[in-house]
C-alpha positions in Angstrom: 28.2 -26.2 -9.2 27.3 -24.5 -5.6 29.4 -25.8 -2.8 26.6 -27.0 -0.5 29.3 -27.1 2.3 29.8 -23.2 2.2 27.2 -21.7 5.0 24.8 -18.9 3.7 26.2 -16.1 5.9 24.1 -13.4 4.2 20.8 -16.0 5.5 22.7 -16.3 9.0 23.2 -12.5 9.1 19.4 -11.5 9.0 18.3 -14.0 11.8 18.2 -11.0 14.4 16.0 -8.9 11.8 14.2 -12.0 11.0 12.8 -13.1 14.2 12.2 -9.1 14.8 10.0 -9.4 11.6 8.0 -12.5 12.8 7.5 -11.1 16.1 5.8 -7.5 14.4 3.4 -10.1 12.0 2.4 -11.7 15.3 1.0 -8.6 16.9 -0.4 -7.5 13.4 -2.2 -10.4 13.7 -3.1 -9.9 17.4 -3.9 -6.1 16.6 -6.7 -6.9 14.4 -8.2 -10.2 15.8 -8.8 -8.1 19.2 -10.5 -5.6 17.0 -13.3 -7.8 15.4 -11.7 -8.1 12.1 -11.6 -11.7 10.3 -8.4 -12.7 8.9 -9.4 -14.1 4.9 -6.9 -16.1 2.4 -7.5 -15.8 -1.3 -5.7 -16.8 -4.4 -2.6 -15.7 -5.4 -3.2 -16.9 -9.2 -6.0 -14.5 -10.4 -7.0 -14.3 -14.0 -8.0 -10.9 -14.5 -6.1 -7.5 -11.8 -7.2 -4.1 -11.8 -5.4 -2.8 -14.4 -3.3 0.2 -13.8 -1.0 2.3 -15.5 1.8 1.9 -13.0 1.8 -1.5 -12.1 2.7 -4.6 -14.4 1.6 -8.1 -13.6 3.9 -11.0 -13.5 2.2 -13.6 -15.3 1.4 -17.7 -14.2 0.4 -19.3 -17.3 -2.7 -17.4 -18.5 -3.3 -15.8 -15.4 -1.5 -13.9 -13.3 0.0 -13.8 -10.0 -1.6 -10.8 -7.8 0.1 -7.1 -7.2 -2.9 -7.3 -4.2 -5.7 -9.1 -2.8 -8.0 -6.5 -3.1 -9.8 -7.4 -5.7 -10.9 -10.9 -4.3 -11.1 -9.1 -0.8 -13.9 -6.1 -2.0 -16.0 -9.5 -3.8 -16.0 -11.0 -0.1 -17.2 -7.3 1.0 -20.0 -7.5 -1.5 -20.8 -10.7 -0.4 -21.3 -9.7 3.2 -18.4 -9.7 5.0 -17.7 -6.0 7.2 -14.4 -6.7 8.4 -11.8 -8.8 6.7 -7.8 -8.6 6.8 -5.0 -10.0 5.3 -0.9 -10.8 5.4 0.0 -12.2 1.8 2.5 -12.2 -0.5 2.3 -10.5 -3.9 4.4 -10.0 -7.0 5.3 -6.8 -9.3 6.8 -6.9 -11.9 9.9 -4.9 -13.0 10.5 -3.7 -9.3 13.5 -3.9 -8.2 15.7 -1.3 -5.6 16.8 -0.2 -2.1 13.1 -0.3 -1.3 11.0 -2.5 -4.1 11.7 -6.4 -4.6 9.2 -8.0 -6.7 7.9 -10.9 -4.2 6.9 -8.8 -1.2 4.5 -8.7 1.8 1.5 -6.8 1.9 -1.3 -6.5 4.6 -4.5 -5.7 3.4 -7.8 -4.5 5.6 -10.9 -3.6 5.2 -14.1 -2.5 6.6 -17.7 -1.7 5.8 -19.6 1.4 6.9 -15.9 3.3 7.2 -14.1 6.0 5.3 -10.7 7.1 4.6 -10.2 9.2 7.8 -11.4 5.8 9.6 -8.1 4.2 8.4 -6.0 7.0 9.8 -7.6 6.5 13.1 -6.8 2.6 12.4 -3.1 2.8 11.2 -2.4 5.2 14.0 -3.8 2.5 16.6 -1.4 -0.1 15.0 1.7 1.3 14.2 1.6 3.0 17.9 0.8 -0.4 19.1 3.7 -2.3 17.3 6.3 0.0 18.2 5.4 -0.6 22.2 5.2 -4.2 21.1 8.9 -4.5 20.2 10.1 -1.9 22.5 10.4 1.3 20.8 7.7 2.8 23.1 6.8 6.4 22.0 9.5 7.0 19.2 11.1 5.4 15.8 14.5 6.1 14.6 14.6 5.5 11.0 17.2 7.3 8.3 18.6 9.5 11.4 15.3 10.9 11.6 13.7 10.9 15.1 9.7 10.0 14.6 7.7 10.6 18.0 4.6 8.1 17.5 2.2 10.1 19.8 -1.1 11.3 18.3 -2.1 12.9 16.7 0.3 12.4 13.6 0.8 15.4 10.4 -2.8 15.3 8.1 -1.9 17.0 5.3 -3.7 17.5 1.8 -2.3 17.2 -1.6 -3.0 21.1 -2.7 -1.0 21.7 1.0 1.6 19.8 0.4 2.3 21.2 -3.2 1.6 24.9 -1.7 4.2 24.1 0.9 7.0 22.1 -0.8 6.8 22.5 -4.8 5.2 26.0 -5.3 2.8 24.6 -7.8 -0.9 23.5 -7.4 -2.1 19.7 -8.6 -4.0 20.8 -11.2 -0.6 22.9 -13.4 1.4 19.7 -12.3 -0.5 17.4 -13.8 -1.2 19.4 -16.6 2.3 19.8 -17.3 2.8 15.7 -16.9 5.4 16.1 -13.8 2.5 15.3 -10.7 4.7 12.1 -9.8 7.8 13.5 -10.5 7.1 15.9 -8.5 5.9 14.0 -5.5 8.7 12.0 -5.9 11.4 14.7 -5.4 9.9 17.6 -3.9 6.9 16.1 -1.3 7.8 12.5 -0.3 11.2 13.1 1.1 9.4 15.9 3.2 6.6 13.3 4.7 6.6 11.6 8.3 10.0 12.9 9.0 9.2 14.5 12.9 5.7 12.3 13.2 3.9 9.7 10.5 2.3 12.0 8.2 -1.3 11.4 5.9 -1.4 13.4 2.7 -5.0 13.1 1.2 -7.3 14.1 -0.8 -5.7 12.9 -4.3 -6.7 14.6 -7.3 -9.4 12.9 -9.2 -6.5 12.1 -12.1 -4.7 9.9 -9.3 -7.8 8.1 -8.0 -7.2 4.6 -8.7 -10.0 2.8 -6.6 -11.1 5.8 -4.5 -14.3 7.1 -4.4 -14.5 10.8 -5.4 -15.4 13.4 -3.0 -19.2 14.4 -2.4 -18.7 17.6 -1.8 -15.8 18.4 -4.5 -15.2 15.6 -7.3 -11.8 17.2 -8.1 -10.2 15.0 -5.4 -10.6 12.0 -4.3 -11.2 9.8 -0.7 -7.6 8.5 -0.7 -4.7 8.6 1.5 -1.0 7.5 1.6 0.8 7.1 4.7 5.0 8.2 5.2 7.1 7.8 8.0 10.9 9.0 7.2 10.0 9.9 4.0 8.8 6.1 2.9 5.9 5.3 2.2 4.4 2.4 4.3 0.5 2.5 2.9 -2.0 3.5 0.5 -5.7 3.8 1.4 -9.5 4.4 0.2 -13.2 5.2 0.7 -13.8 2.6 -1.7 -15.5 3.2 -4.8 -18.5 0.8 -5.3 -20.0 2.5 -8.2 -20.1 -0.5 -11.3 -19.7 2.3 -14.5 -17.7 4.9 -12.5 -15.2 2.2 -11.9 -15.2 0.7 -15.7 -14.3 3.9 -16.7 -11.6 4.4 -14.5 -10.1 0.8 -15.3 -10.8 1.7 -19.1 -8.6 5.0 -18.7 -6.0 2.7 -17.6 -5.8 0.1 -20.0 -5.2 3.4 -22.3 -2.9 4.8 -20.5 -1.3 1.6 -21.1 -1.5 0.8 -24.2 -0.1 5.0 -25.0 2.9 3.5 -22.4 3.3 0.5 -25.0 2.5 -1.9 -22.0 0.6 -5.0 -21.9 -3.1 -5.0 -21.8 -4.7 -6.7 -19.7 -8.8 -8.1 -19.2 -11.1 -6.3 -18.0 -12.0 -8.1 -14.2 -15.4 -8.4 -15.1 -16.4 -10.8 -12.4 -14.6 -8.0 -10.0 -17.1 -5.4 -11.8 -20.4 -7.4 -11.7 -20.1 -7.7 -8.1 -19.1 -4.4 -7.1 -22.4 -2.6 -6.9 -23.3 -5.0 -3.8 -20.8 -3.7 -2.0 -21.7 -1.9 0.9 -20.2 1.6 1.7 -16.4 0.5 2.7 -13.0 1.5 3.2 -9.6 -0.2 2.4 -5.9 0.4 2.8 -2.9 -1.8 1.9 0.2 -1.5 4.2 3.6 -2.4 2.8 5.0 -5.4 5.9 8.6 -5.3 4.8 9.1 -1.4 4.6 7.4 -1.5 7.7 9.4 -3.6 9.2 12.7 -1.5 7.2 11.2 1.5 9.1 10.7 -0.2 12.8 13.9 -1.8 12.5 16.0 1.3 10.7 17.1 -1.1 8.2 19.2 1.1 5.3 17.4 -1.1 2.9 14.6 -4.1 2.1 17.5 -7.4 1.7 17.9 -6.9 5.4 14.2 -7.8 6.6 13.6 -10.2 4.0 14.3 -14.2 3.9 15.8 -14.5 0.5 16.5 -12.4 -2.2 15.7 -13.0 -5.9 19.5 -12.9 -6.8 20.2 -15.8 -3.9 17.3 -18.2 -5.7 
C-alpha cells in the first residue's frame, strides 16, 4: 500500500518547468489563431492508422489509440477546410527513453495551397516567436550548444548532408540497409547545433506521406526539423494521390509483416477521401521535446506531468 501522506516531490519538483510548459502551449495557441488557422479536435480512438513500418499502435479494444491526428485532420482538408491545427496527445507504442515516452504531445498544422518550404517559413515564425515569448529573445541554450534563432536558419538536403557528414550518397546507404543508422549516428547529432537546421528532400524510399518531387521522383517533398541535434518536427507537401498512396501504405504493411510486426487495416475511409484533397501541406511538431529544447531540460520526465512508471 502507497502512503498517501508521503508528498510527490518528483510532481512538486517540475512545477517551475510545468507552468514554463503551459505558458509556451498558450502562445502556440496565440501564434496560430492570429495567423487564420482553426484549431480542430478529433478522436483519439481511430480504428484503422497509417500503417508504417516504424511505428506500432497501442491498441483500445479493436481500435486503436492514434500515433497522430493526421489522418482525421487531411479528411477535414478534403472536406474543405484550408487551415486547421492541433495540440493533442498521442500514444506509441514500445517508446520509451531520455527523449521518447509513449503518451506524448504533438501539435499538428496544416494548410491548403502550401508546400514544404511553406512550413519552414512557418516553423521559423513560431519557434522565433516562442523564444521572445518566454524570454530567450534571439538565442536557445540547449545541450551546451548556443542556437542563435535569427533567420534565416541551416536548409540542407539529404544528398548534402550525407556528402558532408557520412561520405556516402542515399541511394549506397539504403542499398546497403544502414540509411537510418546512419542518420542516426553520423547526421542527426550534426543538425541545428549553431542555428535550427531543415534537412529535405528525403529519398523516395523514406517518403511516408510526402508527395514526390515533380521535377525528380527520387526524392521526396519532406522535411525534418533539429535544433541541438533533436529533432523537434517532421513535415510534407502532402501526397493526395488515392493509388500512389495505397501503394505506399501497402509497402508498409510488408515491411511489417518481413519485421514480424502486427498488421494493421488498411484506412480505407482515409484513402477514399484523399483524392478531394486540395493541394496541402502538413508538419507535426513534437510539444514536449520542444519544450526539452526551450527549457534545456537534460531529458523528457522534466517537462512532463507524470511519468508512466509514477501511474
Amino acid at each position: 500500500m502507497i502512503n498517501s501522506s508521503i508528498k510527490n516531490w518528483a510532481l512538486a519538483r517540475r512545477k517551475n518547468a510545468l507552468q514554463q510548459r503551459a505558458k509556451i502551449i498558450g502562445k502556440i495557441r496565440q501564434f496560430f489563431i492570429d495567423r487564420g488557422y482553426m484549431e480542430v479536435e478529433t478522436p483519439h480512438r481511430i480504428p484503422a492508422l497509417a500503417p508504417e513500418s516504424h511505428i506500432d499502435a497501442v491498441p483500445s479494444g479493436k481500435w486503436f489509440l492514434h500515433p497522430s491526428p493526421e489522418l482525421c485532420m487531411k479528411r477535414m482538408l478534403a472536406a474543405g477546410y484550408e487551415k486547421i491545427f492541433q495540440i493533442c496527445r498521442c500514444w506509441r507504442g514500445r517508446e520509451r527513453g531520455r527523449q521518447h515516452i509513449p503518451e506524448f504531445t504533438l501539435l499538428e498544422w496544416y494548410r491548403v495551397n502550401g508546400d514544404y518550404f511553406a512550413l519552414m517559413d512557418e516553423c521559423e515564425a513560431l519557434i522565433q516567436s516562442l523564444a521572445v515569448g518566454i524570454g530567450l529573445r534571439e538565442s536557445v541554450v540547449y545541450r551546451e550548444h548556443h542556437i542563435l534563432l535569427a533567420s534565416p536558419w541551416e536548409r540542407i538536403t539529404v544528398e548534402e548532408a550525407f556528402g558532408r557528414y557520412a561520405n556516402i550518397s542515399p541511394k549506397e546507404a539504403l542499398k546497403q540497409d544502414i540509411f537510418d543508422e546512419i542518420m542516426v549516428k553520423d547526421i542527426e547529432p550534426q543538425l541545428g547545433i549553431a542555428i535550427p537546421s531543415f534537412i529535405y528532400d528525403y529519398p523516395a524510399e523514406r517518403r511516408s506521406l510526402a508527395r514526390l518531387k515533380k521535377e525528380n521522383s527520387c526524392v521526396a517533398e519532406r522535411f525534418e526539423f533539429y535544433l541541438g541535434g533533436l529533432e523537434i518536427a517532421n513535415a510534407f507537401t502532402e501526397l493526395n494521390d488515392t493509388e500512389e498512396q495505397r501503394n505506399v501504405f501497402q509497402l508498409e504493411i510488408e515491411n511489417r509483416r518481413l519485421l514480424g510486426k502486427e498488421i494493421y487495416p488498411m484506412p480505407e475511409r482515409f484513402l477514399a477521401e484523399l483524392g478531394q484533397m486540395p493541394p496541402s501541406a502538413g508538419i507535426a511538431m513534437g510539444v514536449d521535446r520542444l519544450v526539452m529544447v526551450l527549457l534545456n531540460a537534460k531529458k523528457i520526465d522534466e517537462v512532463v506531468a507524470f511519468l508512466p512508471e509514477e501511474l
